[in-house]
N, CA, C and O atoms as a Tinker XYZ file with bonds, in Angstrom:
   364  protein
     1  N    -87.245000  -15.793000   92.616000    73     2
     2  CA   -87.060000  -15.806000   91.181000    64     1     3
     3  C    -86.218000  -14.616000   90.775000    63     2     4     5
     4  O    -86.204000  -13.475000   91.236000    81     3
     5  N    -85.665000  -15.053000   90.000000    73     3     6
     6  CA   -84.765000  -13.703000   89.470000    64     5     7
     7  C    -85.855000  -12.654000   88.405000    63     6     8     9
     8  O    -87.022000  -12.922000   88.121000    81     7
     9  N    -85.166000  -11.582000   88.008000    73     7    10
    10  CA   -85.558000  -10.498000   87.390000    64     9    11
    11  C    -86.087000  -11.342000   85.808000    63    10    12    13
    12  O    -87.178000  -11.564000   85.285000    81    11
    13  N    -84.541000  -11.649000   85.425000    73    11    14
    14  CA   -84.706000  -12.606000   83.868000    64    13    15
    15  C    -85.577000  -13.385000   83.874000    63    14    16    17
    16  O    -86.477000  -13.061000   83.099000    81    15
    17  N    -85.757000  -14.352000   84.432000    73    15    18
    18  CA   -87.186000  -15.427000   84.931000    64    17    19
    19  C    -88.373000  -14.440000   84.930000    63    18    20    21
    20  O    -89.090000  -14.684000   83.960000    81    19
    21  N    -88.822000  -13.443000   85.651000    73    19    22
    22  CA   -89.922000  -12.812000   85.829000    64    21    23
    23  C    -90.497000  -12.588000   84.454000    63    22    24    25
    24  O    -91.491000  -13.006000   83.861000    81    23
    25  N    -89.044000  -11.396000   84.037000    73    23    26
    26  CA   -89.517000  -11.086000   82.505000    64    25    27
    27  C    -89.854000  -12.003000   81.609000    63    26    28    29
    28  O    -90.794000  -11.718000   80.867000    81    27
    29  N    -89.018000  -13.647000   81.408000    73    27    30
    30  CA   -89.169000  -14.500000   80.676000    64    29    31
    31  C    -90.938000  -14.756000   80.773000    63    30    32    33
    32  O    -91.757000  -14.547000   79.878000    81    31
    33  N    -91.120000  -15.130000   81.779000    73    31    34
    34  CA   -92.528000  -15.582000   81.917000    64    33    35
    35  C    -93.518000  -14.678000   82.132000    63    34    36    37
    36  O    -94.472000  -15.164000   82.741000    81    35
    37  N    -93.624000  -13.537000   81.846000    73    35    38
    38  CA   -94.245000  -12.159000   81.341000    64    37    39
    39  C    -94.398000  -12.240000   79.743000    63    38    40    41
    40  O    -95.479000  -12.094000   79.173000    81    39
    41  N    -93.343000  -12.457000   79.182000    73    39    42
    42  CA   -92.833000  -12.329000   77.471000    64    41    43
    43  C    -94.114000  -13.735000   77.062000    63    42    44    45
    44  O    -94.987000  -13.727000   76.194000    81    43
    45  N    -93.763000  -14.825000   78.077000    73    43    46
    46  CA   -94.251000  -16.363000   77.564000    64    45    47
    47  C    -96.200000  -15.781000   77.635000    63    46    48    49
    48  O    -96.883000  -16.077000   76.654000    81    47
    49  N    -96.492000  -15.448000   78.141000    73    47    50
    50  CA   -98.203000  -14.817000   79.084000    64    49    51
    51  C    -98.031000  -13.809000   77.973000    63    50    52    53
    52  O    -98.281000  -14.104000   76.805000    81    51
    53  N    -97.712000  -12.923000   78.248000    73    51    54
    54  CA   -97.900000  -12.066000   76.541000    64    53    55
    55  C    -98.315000  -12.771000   75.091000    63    54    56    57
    56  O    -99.486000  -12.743000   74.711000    81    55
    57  N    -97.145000  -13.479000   74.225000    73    55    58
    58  CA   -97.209000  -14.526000   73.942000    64    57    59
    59  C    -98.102000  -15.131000   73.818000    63    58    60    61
    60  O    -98.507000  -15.112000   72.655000    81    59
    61  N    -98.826000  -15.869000   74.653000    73    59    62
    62  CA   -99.740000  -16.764000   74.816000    64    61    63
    63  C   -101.295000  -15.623000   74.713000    63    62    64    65
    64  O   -102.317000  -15.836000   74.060000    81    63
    65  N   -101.060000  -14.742000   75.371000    73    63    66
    66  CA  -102.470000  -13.740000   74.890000    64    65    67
    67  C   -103.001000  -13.272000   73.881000    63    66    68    69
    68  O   -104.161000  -13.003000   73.569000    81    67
    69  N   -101.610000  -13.168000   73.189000    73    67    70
    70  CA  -101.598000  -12.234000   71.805000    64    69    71
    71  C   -101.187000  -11.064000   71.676000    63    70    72    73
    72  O   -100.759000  -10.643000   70.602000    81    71
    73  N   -101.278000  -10.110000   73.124000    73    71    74
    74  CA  -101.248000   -8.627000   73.253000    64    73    75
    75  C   -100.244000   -8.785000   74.382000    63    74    76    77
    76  O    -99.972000   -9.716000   75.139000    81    75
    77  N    -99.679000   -7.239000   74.190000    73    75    78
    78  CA   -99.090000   -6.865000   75.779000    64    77    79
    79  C    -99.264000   -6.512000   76.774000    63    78    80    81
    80  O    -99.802000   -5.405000   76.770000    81    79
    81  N    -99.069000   -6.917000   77.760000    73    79    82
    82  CA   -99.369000   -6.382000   79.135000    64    81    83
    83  C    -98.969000   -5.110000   79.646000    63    82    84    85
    84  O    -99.715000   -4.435000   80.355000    81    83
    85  N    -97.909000   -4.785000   79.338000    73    83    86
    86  CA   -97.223000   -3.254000   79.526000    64    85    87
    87  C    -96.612000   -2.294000   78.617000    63    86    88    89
    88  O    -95.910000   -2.970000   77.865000    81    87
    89  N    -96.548000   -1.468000   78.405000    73    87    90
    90  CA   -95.996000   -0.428000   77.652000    64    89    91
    91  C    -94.937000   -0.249000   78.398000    63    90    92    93
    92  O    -94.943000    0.017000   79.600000    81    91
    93  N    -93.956000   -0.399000   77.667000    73    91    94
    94  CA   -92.211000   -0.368000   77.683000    64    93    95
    95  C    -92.081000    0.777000   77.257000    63    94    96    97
    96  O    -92.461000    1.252000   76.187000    81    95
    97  N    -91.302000    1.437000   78.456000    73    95    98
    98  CA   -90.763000    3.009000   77.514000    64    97    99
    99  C    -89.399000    3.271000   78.551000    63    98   100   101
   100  O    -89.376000    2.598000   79.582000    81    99
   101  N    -88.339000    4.172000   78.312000    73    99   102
   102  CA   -86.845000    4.462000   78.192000    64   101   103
   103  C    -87.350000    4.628000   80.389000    63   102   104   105
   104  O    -87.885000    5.606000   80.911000    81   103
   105  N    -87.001000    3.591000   80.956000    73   103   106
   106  CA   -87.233000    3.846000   82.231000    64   105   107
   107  C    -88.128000    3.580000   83.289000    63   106   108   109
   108  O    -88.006000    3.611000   84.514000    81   107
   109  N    -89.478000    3.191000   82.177000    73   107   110
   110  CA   -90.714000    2.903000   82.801000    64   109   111
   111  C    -91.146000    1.676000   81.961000    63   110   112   113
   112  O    -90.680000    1.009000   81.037000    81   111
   113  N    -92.569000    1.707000   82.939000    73   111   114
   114  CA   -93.312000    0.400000   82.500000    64   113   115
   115  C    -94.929000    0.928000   82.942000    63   114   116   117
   116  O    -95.113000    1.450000   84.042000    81   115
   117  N    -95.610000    0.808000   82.350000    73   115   118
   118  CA   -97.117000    1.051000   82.654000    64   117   119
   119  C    -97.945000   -0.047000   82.033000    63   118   120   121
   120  O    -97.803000   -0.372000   80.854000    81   119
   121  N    -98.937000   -0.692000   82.967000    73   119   122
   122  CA  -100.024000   -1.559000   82.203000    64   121   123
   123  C   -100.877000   -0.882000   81.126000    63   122   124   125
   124  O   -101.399000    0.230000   81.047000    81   123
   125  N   -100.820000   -2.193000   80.147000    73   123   126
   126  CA  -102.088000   -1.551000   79.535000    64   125   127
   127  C   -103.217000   -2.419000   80.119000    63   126   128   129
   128  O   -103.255000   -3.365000   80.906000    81   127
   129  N   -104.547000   -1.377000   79.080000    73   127   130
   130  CA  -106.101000   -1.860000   79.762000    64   129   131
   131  C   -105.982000   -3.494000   80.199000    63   130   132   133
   132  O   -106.301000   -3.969000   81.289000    81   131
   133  N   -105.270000   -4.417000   78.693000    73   131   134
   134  CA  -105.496000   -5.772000   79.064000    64   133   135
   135  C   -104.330000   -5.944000   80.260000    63   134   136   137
   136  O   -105.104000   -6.793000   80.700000    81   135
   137  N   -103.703000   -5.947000   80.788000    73   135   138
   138  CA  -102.696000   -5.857000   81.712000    64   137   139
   139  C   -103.269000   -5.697000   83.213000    63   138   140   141
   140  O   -103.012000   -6.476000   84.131000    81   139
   141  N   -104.321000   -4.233000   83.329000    73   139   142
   142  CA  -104.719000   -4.217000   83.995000    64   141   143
   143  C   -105.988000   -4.898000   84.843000    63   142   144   145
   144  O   -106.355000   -5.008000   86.013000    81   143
   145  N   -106.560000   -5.409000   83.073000    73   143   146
   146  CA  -108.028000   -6.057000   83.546000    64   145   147
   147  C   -107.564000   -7.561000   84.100000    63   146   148   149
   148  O   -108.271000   -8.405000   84.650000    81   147
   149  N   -106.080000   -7.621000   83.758000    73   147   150
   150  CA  -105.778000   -9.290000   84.012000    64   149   151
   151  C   -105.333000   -9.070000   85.772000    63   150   152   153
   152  O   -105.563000   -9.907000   86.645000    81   151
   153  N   -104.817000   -8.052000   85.932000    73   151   154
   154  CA  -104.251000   -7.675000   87.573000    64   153   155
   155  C   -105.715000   -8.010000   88.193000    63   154   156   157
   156  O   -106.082000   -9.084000   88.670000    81   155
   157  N   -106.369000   -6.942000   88.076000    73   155   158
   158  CA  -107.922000   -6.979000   88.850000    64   157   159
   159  C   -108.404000   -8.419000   89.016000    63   158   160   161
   160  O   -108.871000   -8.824000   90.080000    81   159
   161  N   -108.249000   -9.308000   87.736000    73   159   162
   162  CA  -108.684000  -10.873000   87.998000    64   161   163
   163  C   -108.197000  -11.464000   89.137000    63   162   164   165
   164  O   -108.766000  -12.158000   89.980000    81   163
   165  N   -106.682000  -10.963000   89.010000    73   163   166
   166  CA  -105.296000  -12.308000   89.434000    64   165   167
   167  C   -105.265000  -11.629000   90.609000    63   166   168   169
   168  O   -104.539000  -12.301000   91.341000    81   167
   169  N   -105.602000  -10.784000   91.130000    73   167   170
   170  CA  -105.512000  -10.064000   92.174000    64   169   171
   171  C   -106.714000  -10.731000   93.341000    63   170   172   173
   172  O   -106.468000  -11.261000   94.425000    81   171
   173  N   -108.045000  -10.497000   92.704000    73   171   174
   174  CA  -109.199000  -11.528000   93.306000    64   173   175
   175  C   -108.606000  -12.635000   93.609000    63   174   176   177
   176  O   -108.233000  -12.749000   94.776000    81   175
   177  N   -108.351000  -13.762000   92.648000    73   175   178
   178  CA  -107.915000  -14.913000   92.760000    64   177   179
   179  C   -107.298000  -15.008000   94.041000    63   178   180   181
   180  O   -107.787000  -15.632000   94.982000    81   179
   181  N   -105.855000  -14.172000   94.079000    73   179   182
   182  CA  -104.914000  -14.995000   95.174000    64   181   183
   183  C   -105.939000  -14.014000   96.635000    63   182   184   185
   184  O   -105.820000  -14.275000   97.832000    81   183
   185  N   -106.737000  -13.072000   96.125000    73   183   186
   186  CA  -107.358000  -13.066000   97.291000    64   185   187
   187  C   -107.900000  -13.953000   98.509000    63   186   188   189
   188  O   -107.587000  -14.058000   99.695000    81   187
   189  N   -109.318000  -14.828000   97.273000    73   187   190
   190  CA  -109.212000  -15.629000   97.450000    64   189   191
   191  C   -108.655000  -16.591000   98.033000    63   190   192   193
   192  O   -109.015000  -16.969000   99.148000    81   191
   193  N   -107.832000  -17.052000   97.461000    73   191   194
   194  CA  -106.402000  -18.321000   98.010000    64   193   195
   195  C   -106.360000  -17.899000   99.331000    63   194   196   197
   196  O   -106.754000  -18.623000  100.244000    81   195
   197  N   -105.912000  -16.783000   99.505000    73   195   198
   198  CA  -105.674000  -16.252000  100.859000    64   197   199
   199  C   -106.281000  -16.092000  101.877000    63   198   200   201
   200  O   -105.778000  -16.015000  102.998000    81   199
   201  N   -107.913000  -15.993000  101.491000    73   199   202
   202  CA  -108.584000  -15.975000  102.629000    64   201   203
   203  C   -108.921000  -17.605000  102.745000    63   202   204   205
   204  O   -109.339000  -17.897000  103.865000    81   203
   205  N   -108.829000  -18.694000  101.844000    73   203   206
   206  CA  -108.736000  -20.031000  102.208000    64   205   207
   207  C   -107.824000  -20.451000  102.885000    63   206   208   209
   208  O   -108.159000  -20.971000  103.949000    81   207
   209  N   -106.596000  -20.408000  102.610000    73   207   210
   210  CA  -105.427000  -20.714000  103.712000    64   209   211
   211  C   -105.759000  -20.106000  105.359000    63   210   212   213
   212  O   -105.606000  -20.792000  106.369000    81   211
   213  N   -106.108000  -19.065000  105.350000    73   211   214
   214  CA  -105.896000  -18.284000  106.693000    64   213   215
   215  C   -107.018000  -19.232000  107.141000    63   214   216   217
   216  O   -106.711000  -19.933000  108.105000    81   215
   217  N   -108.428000  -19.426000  106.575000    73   215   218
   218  CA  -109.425000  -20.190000  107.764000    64   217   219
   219  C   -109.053000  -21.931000  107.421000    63   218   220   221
   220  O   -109.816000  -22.763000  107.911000    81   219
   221  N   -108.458000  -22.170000  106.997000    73   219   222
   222  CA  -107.537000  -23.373000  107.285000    64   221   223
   223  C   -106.795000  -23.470000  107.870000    63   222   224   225
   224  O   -106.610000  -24.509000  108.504000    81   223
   225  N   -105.853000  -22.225000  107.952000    73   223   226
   226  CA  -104.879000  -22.467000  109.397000    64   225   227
   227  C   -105.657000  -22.198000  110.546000    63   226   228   229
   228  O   -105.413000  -23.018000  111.431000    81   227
   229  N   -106.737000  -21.121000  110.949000    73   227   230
   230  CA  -107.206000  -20.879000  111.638000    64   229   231
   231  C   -108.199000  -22.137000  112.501000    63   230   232   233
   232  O   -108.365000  -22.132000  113.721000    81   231
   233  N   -108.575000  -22.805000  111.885000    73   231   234
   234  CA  -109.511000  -24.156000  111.546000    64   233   235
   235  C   -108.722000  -24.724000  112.760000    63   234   236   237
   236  O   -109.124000  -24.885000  113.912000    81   235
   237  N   -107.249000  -25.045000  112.112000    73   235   238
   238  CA  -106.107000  -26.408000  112.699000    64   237   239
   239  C   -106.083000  -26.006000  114.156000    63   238   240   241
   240  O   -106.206000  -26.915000  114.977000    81   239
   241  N   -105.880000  -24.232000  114.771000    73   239   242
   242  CA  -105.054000  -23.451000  115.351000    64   241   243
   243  C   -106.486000  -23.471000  116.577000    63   242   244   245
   244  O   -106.402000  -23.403000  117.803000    81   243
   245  N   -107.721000  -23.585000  115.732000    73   243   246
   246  CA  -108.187000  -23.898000  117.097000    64   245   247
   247  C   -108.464000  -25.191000  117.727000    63   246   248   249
   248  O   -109.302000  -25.356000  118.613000    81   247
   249  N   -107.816000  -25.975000  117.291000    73   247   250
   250  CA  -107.854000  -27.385000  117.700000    64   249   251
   251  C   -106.920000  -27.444000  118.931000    63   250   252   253
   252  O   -107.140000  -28.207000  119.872000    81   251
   253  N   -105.729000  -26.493000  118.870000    73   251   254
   254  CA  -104.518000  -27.306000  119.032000    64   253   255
   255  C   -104.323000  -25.465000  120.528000    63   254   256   257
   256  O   -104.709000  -24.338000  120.217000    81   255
   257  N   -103.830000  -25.731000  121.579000    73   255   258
   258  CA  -103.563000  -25.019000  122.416000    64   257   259
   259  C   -102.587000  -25.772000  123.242000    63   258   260   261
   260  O   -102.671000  -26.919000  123.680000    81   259
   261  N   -101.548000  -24.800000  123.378000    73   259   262
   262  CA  -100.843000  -25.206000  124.569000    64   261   263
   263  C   -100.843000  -24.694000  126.038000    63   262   264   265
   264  O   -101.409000  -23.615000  126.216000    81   263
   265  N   -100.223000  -25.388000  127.251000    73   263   266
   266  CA  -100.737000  -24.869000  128.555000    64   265   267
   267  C    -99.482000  -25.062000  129.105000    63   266   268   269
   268  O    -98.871000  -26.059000  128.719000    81   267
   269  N    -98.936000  -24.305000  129.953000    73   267   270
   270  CA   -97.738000  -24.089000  130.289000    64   269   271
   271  C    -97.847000  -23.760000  131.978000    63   270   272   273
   272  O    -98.128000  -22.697000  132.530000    81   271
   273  N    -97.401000  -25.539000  132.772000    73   271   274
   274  CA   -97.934000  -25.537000  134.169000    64   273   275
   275  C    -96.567000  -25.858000  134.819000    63   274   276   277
   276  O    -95.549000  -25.785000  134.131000    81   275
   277  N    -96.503000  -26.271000  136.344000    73   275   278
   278  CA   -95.859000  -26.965000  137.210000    64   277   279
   279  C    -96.102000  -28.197000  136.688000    63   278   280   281
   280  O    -97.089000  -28.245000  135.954000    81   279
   281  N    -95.253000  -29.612000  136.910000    73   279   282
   282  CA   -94.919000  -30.349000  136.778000    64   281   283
   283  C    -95.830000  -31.261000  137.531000    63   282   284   285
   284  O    -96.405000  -32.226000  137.029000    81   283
   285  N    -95.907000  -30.923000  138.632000    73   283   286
   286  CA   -96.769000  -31.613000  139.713000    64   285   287
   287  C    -98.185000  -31.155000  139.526000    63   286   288   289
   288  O    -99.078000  -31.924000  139.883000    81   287
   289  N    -98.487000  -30.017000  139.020000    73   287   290
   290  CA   -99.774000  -29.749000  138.828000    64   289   291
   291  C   -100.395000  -29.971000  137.841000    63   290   292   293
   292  O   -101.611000  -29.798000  137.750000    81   291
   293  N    -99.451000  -30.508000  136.685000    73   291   294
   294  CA  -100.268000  -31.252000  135.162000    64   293   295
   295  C   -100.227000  -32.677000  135.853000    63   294   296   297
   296  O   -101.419000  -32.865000  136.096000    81   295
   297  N    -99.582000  -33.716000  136.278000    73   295   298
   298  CA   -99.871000  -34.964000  137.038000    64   297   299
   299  C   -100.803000  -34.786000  137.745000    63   298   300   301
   300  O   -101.806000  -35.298000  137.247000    81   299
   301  N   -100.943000  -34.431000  138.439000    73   299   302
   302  CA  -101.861000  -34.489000  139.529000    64   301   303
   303  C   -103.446000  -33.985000  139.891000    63   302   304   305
   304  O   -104.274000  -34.297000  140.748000    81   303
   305  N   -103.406000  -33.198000  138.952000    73   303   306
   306  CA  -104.700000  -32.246000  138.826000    64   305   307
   307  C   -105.318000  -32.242000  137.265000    63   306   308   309
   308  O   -106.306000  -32.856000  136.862000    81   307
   309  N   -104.432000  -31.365000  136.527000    73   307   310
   310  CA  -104.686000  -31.362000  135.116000    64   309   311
   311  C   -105.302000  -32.655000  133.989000    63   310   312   313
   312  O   -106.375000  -32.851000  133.418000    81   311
   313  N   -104.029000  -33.334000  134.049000    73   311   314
   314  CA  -104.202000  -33.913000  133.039000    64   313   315
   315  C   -105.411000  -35.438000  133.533000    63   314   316   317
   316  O   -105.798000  -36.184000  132.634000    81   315
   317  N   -105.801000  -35.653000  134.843000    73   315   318
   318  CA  -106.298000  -36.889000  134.954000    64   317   319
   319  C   -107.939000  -36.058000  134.235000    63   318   320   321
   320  O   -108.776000  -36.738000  133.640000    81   319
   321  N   -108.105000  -34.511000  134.466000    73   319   322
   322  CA  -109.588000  -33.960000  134.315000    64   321   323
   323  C   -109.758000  -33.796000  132.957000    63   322   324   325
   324  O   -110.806000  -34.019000  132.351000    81   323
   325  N   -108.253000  -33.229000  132.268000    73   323   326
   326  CA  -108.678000  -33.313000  130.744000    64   325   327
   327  C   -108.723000  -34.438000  129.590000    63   326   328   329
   328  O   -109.314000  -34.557000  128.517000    81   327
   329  N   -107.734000  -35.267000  130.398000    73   327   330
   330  CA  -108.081000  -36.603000  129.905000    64   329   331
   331  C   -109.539000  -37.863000  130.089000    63   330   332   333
   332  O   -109.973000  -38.850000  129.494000    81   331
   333  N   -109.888000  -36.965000  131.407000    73   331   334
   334  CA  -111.073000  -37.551000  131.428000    64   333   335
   335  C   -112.363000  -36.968000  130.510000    63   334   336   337
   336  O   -113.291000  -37.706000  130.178000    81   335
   337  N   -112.307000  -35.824000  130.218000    73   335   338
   338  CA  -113.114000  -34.928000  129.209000    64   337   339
   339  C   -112.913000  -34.840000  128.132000    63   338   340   341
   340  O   -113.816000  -34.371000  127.438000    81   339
   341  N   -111.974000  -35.142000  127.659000    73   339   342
   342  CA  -111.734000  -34.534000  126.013000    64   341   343
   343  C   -110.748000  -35.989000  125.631000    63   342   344   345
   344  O   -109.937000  -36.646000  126.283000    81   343
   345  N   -111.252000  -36.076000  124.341000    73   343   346
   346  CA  -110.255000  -36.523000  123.135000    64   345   347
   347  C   -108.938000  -36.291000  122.803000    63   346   348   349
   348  O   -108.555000  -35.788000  121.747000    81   347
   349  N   -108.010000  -36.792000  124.038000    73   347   350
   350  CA  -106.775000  -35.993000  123.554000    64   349   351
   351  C   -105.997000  -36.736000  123.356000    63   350   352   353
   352  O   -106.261000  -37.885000  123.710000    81   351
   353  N   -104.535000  -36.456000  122.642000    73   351   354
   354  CA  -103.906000  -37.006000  122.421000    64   353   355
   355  C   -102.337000  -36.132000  122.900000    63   354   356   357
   356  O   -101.965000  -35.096000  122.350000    81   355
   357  N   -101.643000  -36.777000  123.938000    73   355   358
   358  CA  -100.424000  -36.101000  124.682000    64   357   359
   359  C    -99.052000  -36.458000  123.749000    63   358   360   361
   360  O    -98.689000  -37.583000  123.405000    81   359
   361  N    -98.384000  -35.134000  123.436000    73   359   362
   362  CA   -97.349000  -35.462000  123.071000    64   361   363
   363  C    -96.329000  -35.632000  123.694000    63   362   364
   364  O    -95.304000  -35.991000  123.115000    81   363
């Protein structure tokens, strides 16, 4: 996203609150209280999010392993024992 976009949809969330989120001054920018109490929320949140994605990927990641053999030794050995044991599906 660009800079203009950011600010736009900062201005729109302002806006929509009633109050400002930051104190604008010649160089700077500082939150105010409501600014900050909204970070601390939005901050949890994508915490959150984040620790859901990771044990969702983590979830998939232990399903899925690869094994890296001789040619003759996945024919011949390997794959008749893991196919006989497990649910698999060969790509």
């Amino acid at each position: 996203m660009s800079e203009a976009a950011i600010s736009r949809q900062v201005r729109d969330l302002e806006a929509t609150l009633g109050e400002p989120l930051f104190l604008r001054q010649h160089r700077a920018v500082h939150l105010t209280k409501t600014g900050a109490r909204l970070l601390a929320q939005v901050t949890k949140s994508f915490d959150i999010i984040d620790t859901a994605l990771n044990e969702t990927r983590l979830g998939q990641r232990a399903q899925e392993f690869t094994v890296s053999v001789e040619p003759t030794f996945a024919t011949l050995f390997l794959v008749p024992r893991l196919a006989a044991s497990l649910p698999l599906t060969l790509a």
